[in-house]
Structures are given as structure tokens and as C-alpha cells.
N, C-alpha and C positions, 0 to 999 in steps of 0.2 A: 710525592716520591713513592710513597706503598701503593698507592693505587698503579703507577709505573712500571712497580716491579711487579704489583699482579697480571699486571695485562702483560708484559715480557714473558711472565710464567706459562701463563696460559696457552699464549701463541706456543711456546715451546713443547708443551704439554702435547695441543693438537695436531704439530707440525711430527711431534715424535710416534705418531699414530700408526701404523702401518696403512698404508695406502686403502688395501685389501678393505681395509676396519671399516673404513671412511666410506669407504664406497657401500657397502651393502648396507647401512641407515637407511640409503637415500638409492632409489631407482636413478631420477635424474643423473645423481653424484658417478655411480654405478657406469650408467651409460659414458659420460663425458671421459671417465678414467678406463675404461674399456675400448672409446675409440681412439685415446691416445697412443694405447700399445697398438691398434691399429690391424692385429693378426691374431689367429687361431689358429691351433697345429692339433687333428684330433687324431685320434687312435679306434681304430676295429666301427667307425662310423659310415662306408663308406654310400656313394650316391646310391647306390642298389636296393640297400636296404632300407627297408622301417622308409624309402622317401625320405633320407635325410637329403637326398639333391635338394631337395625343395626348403630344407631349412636350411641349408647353407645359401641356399640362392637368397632366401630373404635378410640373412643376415649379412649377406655384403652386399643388398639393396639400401637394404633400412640403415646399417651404422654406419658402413662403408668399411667394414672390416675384410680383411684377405682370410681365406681359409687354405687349409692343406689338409687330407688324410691319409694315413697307411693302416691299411687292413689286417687285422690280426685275431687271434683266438684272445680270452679275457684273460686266460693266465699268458699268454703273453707280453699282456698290456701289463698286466700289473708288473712282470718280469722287468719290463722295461720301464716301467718308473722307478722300480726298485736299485736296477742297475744303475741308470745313469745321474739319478739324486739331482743336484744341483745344476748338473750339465743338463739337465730336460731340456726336448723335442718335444714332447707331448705336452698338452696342457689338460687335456680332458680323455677320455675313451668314456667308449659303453660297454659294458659286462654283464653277464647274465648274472641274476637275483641273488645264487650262490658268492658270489665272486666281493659283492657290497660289504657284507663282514670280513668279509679276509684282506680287503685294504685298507680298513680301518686296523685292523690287528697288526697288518703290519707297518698301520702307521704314514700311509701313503696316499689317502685322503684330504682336502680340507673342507669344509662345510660352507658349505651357501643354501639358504632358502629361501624359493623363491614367491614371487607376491601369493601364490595362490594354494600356498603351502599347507591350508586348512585343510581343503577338498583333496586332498592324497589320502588313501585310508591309514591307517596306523602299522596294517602290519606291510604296508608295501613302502617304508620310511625308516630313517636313522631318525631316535629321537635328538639328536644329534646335529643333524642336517648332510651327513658326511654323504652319504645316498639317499637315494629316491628312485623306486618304480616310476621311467615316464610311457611305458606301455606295457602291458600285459600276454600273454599266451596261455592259449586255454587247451587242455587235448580235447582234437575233436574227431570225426570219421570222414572221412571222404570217400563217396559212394560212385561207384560206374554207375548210373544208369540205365544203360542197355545192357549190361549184363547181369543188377540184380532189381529185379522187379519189385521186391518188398523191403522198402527201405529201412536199417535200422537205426530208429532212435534212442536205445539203449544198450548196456551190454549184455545187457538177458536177450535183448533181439538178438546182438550177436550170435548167441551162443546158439541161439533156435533155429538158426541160417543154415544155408547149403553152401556159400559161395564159401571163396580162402580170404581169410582176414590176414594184412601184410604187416607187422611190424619192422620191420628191420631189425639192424645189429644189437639188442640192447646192451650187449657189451662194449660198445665204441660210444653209441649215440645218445645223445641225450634225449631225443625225443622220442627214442624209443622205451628209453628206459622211465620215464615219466608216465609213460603210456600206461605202464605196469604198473607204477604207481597209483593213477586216476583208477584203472579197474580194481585193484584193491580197495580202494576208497569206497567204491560205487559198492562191492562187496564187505563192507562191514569191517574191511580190514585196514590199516595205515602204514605210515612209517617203519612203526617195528614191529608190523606184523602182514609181509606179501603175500602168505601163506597161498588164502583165497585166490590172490590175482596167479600165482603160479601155478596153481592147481584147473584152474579156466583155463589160461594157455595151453598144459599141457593137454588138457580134455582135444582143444583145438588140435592141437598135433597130431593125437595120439588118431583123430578122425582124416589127416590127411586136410586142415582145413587152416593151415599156420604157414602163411608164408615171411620170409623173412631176409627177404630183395629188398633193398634200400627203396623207401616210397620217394621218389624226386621225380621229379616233372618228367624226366626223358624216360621213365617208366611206367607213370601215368597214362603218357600219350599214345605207348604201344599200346594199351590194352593189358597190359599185363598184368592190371591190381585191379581186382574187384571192391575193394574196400581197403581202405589203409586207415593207420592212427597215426596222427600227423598232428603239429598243431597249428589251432584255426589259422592262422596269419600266412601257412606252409598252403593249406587246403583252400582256403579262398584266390589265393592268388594263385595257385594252378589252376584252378575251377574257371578262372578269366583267361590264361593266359589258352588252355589248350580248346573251352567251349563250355562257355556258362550253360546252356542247356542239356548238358551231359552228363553234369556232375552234381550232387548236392552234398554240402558242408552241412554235417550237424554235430551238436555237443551231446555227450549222452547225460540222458534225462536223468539216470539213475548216480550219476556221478562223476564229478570232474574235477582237475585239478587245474589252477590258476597260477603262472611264476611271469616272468617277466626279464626286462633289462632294464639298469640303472647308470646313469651316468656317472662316474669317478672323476673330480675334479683332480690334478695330482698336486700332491703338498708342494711339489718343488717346479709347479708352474712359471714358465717365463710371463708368458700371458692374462694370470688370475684374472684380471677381473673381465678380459674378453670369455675366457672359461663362463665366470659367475654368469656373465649376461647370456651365455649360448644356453645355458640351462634355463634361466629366466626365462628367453624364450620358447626352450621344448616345452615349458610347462603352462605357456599362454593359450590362451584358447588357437591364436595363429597355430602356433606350433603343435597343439593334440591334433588340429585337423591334419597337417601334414602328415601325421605319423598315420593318422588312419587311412591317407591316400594311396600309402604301402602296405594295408593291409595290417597294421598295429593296432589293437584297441587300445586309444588310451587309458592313460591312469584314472582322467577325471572323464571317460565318457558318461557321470551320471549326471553330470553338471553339463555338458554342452548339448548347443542343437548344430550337429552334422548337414552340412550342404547335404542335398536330394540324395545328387549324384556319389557321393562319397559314404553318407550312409547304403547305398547301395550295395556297397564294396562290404561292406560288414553283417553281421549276424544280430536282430535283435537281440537287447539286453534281458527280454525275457528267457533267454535261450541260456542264460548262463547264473538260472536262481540254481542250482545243487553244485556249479565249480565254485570251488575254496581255496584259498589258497595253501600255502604246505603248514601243516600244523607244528612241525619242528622240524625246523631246519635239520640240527643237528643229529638228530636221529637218521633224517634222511643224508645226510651227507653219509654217515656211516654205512647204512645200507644198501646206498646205491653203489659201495664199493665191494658187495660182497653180494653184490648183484650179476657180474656174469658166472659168475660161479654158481649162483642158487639156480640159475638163466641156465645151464648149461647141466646142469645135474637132473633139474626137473622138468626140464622142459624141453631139449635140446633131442636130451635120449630117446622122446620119444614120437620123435620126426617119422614119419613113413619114408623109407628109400625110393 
């Protein structure tokens, strides 16, 4: 009779498990309860970028899962996890590197990690599991050409140059505003301290040599940018799309910055463990190659061997020994908001008309 009521217990025990639990033990377990929801509904992933076309193709190859996405900015995504709580449409989104902390803070996260969870570095990870960096971006330069003959591979070249270097908005953009960051870097300076980098910029202005035209592809292809700071996964894929022999992608030697996107599982998932398994897979060697077919270096490119054709698409690993990633976050979230203002004070003023 006790041994009855142990095995009655037991079963009750593991039947009272949440599903979710059960399932991340075991890959198999994982898979089986992930194609019985059957469906995935993602957020700000769409086919365009990063080549998620290719990992949603595979994932409703291989599981036979249905997908859906709607495109969004990261704090949207989070907005709308936040909003609708239990009523979720979304199961998962990606967000940029900033956005990983602030869904766990507010609680809007759940943690999966997945088999290959070693080869992630530490600081591109929740120790937690809540996020995870599953590609990176690096600022890099993007060169015309034909119109500047002495290519620069550092920002001291910049600086030595004749041609107009393009930033764009660094008041709206993020990749502008990172830009200034990586040159501060390269310059001795950091987070809380742009000084350097705003002081270079304004050098560029004040010489008539600081352009600040949105770098995008339909401005590349006029002719209009001599060199931009963009980052790599931006510059490589313009570089193919408008004429690889035109243009060359480089990291500057003397210093660079590294951030990324992370996937957010959302706590109040209809889908969980299709979510868990779609992250499984961005983070299987299948899925780093996808992400680099869109011009994403993966998380774990030091651990994979890239097809020919696909390593093609990317910049040696030696190109990226001086990028780092953000040494404090939080310093930087601060700064980068007191950043059109420093932008505009020091740098803006002294534009040539």
C-alpha cells in the first residue's frame, strides 16, 4: 500500500510539473511538446533581416511548426508583451543587446538555454538564461572606392583623409551613435568619457569633412558617401547588394565596438516551448549559419566552420581582435542619452555652411 501511495505521489508530483520544466531536461522532450503547440508567433524577426526567412523555413521544415511575424522596434516588442500579459500574440521577439536587461527588469522574460550554451561568451549572456547575444555587430567603415584611393583602416587614417566621413543622425540612430562610441574607444576614451571621440568629430567638421546624410543603401549607390560608419552586417550587405568590387568593409584596427541582438522569450507565451526550440535552433550551428547568410556574425563564429560561399559574405575573425564589447552597459545607456546634446553642442556648431 506505501509503495502505492509512493508511486500515486510521484506521478502527481511530475504530472504537476509545468510542462515548460519538463521539456527543457530533455532536447527530445523539448521537441515533442513544442510540435504539439504546433505554432510560433514572433515579434521585430522579420524574413529580411539577420536571414531569419531561412530559419523559419527550416523550422517549419524540420518540426513542422507554423510561424507568423510582425515587425517592430525592441521597445515595442517589449511594450507589447507588457501590454497584453496573458492575452499574448507573441511568443518570442529579438531586441537589440540594450533591451535584454530591461525585460528581465520588468519581468517579461523566461529563460531557456540552449545545448550550446558554453560557447556564448559571458558577457553576451543572462547568467540566468533569460537572453542571449545570437549575433553580433561590430562598427565598421565602408569605403567608395573610386572615390577614395587610400583606404582607411583606422580612425587615425580617418582623420589623415581628405574625403567627408558620413555619420548620420547620432541623435535618432543608434548606429550612429555607437559609431562615436567605437571612436572614443579607439581613442583612449569610453563610456563615460566621449570627450576624445567628440573632439575627432568636431576636428572633421570644423575641416568641412563630416557628413551627416543617413548612410543607407539608396545613398551609397548615388555616390554620395565617400566613406560611412555603419555597422559591419549594414556595410557588407550594401557592398553585395550595390557591387562588391566598389566597396570595401573594414573594422578599425585601432578600435571597435561589438553589441548585438538577443532573442526574449515572453513570460506570458502561448507557445513556450515552440519559442524554447526556435532559440535552440538560432543557436545550433544550422541556425549561426543562417544568421550569417544575412550578413549577422554569429555569437559562436569561433566555434563554427562557415560554408565557402557564406564565409564569403563575412569579414575575417582576425579583423575583429581590438572590437569589445560595451564595458558598461549602464554608463552607456546614460550617456548615449546626453548624447545629442554633447552631439549638437560640440560637434554640430561647427559644421561649415
Amino acid at each position: 500500500m506505501k509503495s502505492l501511495f509512493a508511486s500515486v505521489l510521484a506521478s502527481a508530483i511530475f504530472l504537476a510539473l509545468p510542462a515548460a520544466h519538463a521539456a527543457e531536461s530533455d532536447l527530445a522532450a523539448l521537441e515533442k511538446a513544442a510540435k504539439a503547440e504546433g505554432q510560433v508567433n514572433s515579434v521585430g524577426m522579420p524574413d529580411s533581416w539577420a536571414n531569419w526567412k531561412g530559419t523559419w523555413a527550416d523550422i517549419s521544415s524540420k518540426y513542422g511548426i507554423k510561424h507568423s511575424d510582425t515587425d517592430m522596434s525592441s521597445a515595442q516588442e517589449l511594450a507589447k508583451f507588457a501590454a497584453e500579459k496573458s492575452n499574448a500574440t507573441a511568443d518570442i521577439g529579438d531586441v537589440g543587446a540594450a533591451f535584454g536587461p530591461v525585460a528581465v527588469q520588468k519581468g517579461l522574460a523566461q529563460p531557456y538555454k540552449p545545448s550550446t550554451w558554453d560557447q556564448v561568451p559571458a558577457w553576451a549572456k543572462d547568467k540566468e538564461g533569460n537572453w542571449a547575444l545570437a549575433y553580433t555587430g561590430t562598427i565598421a567603415f565602408i569605403v567608395n572606392k573610386d572615390q577614395v584611393k587610400d583606404i582607411p583602416h583606422s580612425w587615425a587614417d580617418l582623420k589623415k583623409g581628405k574625403y567627408v566621413v558620413t555619420i548620420g543622425d547620432v541623435g535618432v540612430a543608434a548606429q550612429a551613435a555607437n559609431g562615436v562610441l567605437a571612436a572614443a574607444y579607439a581613442m583612449g576614451g569610453s563610456e563615460k568619457d566621449l570627450k576624445p571621440a567628440l573632439s575627432f568629430f568636431s576636428d572633421l567638421a570644423k575641416e568641412g569633412r563630416l557628413g551627416v546624410t543617413d548612410p543607407v543603401i539608396a545613398n551609397i549607390e548615388k555616390g554620395e558617401i565617400q566613406v560611412a560608419v555603419v555597422w559591419d552586417f549594414n556595410g557588407l550587405n550594401y557592398r553585395d547588394q550595390i557591387d562588391k568590387s566598389k566597396f570595401e568593409v573594414v573594422i578599425p584596427s585601432d578600435g571597435s565596438i561589438t553589441s548585438g541582438y538577443t532573442t526574449i522569450i515572453n513570460k506570458y507565451a502561448k507557445h513556450p516551448n515552440a519559442a524554447k526550440l526556435t532559440r535552440e535552433y538560432i543557436f545550433s550551428d544550422a541556425g549561426q549559419i543562417n544568421l550569417a547568410r544575412g550578413y549577422a556574425r554569429p555569437i559562436r563564429a569561433e566555434h563554427l566552420t562557415l560554408p565557402a560561399d557564406v564565409q564569403a559574405k563575412l569579414l575575417p575573425n582576425a579583423e575583429y581582435k581590438n572590437a569589445h564589447p560595451i564595458a558598461d552597459p549602464e554608463a552607456w545607456d546614460k550617456a548615449s542619452k546626453m548624447l545629442p546634446r554633447l552631439w549638437q553642442e560640440n560637434v554640430i556648431v561647427n559644421m561649415k555652411q
